[in-house]
N, C-alpha and C positions, 0 to 999 in steps of 0.2 A: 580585752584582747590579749594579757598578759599570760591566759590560758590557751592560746588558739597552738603554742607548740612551749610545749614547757621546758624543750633542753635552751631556749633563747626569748629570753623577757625582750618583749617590746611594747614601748610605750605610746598610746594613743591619746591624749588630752580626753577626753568622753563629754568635755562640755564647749568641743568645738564642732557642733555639729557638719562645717564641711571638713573637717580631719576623719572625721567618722565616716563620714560616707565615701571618703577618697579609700579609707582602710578598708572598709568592704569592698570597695570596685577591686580594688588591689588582690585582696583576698580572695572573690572571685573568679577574676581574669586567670594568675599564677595560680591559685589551690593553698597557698600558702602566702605567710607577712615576709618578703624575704631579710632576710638577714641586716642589722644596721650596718653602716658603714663604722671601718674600723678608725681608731684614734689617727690622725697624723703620725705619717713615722718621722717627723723632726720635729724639734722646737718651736713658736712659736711666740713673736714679742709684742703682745696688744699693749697699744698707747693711745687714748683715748683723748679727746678735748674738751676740754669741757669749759662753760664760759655763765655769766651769772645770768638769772629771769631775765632782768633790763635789758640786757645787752642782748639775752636773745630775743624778747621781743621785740624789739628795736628792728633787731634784723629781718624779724618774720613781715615787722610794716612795711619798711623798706622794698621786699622782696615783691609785697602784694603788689605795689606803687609802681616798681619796676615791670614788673606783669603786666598792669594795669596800660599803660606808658606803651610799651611795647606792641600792643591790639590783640590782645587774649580774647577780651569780647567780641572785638568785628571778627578777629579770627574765626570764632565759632559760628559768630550770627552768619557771616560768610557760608562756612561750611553747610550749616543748615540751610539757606537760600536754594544751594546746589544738592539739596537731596544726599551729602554726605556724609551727614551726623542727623540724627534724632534725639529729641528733649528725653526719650526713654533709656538711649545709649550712652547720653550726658550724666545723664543720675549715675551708671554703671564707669565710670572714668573714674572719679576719686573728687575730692573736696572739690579742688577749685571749677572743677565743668559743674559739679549737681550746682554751686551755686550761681554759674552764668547761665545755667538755662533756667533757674528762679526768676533774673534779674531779666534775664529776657521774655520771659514769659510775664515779666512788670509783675508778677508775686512778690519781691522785694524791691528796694531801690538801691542805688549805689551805694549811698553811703549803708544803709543795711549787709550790704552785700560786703563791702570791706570788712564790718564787722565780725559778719557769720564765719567769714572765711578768714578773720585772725583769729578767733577764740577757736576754730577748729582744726586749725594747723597746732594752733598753740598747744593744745590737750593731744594731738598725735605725736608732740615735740618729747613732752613729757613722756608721754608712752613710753617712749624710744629710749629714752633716759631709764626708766625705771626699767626695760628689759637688758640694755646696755651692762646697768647696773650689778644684774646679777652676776655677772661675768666677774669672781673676782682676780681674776687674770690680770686686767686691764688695767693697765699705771695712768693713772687720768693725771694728766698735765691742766693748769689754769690759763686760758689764751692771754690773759690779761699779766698773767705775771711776766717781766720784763725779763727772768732767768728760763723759760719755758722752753727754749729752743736748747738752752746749754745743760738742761735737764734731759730732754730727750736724748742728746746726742749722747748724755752718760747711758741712760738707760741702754742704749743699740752700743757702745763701746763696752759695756758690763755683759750684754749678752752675747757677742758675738766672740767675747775671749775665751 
């Protein structure tokens, strides 16, 4: 795509096939990639959090449990009763729906189903870290350290002078 207008490189990932296909629709529709957006015209002070495995898994259990607790599952089984979700639409939601409509369709069981849906939050956690990551912009503070707040507030008093 970096050829489609040579006075402005634009970049298209090529091994994402739906960026690809959104670039051709784009390309299509206009005749042209329009123009990227320009840089921010001010500064910018990224401060990221960041906190260790344990603790984040800990919290991802927590969260499923709280979910759980809450009525995630009758929620949906609900909604599906009344013709307002389908097990085809559930898959198309994201982690936690593809696997209540597993667990409701008794393909899995509960306790399977806590499983599936921490190790797969767990590995979208990371993702998120590892894209995060590249930024190296971002002053990552440790939630656990007890200085983390008196750290930050330097960082935004160093930047704002």
């Amino acid at each position: 795509f970096s050829d489609l207008n040579k006075d402005q490189p634009h970049k298209v990932d090529l091994k994402n096939k739906r960026r690809v296909i959104r670039a051709i629709e784009i390309l299509k529709s206009l005749g042209h990639i329009p123009a990227l957006q320009p840089e921010l015209p001010y500064d910018v002070l990224y401060i990221g959090l960041d906190t260790s495995d344990d603790v984040l898994k800990d919290k991802i259990k927590k969260r499923i449990n709280a979910r759980l607790d809450q009525g995630m599952v009758a929620e949906s089984e609900h909604l599906l009763s009344l013709g307002l979700l389908t097990h085809e639409r559930m898959q198309k939601l994201g982690l936690e729906y593809t696997f209540i409509s597993d667990l409701l369709k008794k393909e899995i069981t509960l306790e399977e189903f806590r499983e599936k849906l921490f190790f797969a939050i767990w590995h979208y956690a990371k993702r998120q870290r590892v894209w995060f990551k590249k930024n190296k912009n971002i002053h990552w503070l440790d939630v656990s350290d007890a200085d983390m707040y008196t750290k930050a507030m330097a960082l935004v008093d160093a930047f704002v002078k």
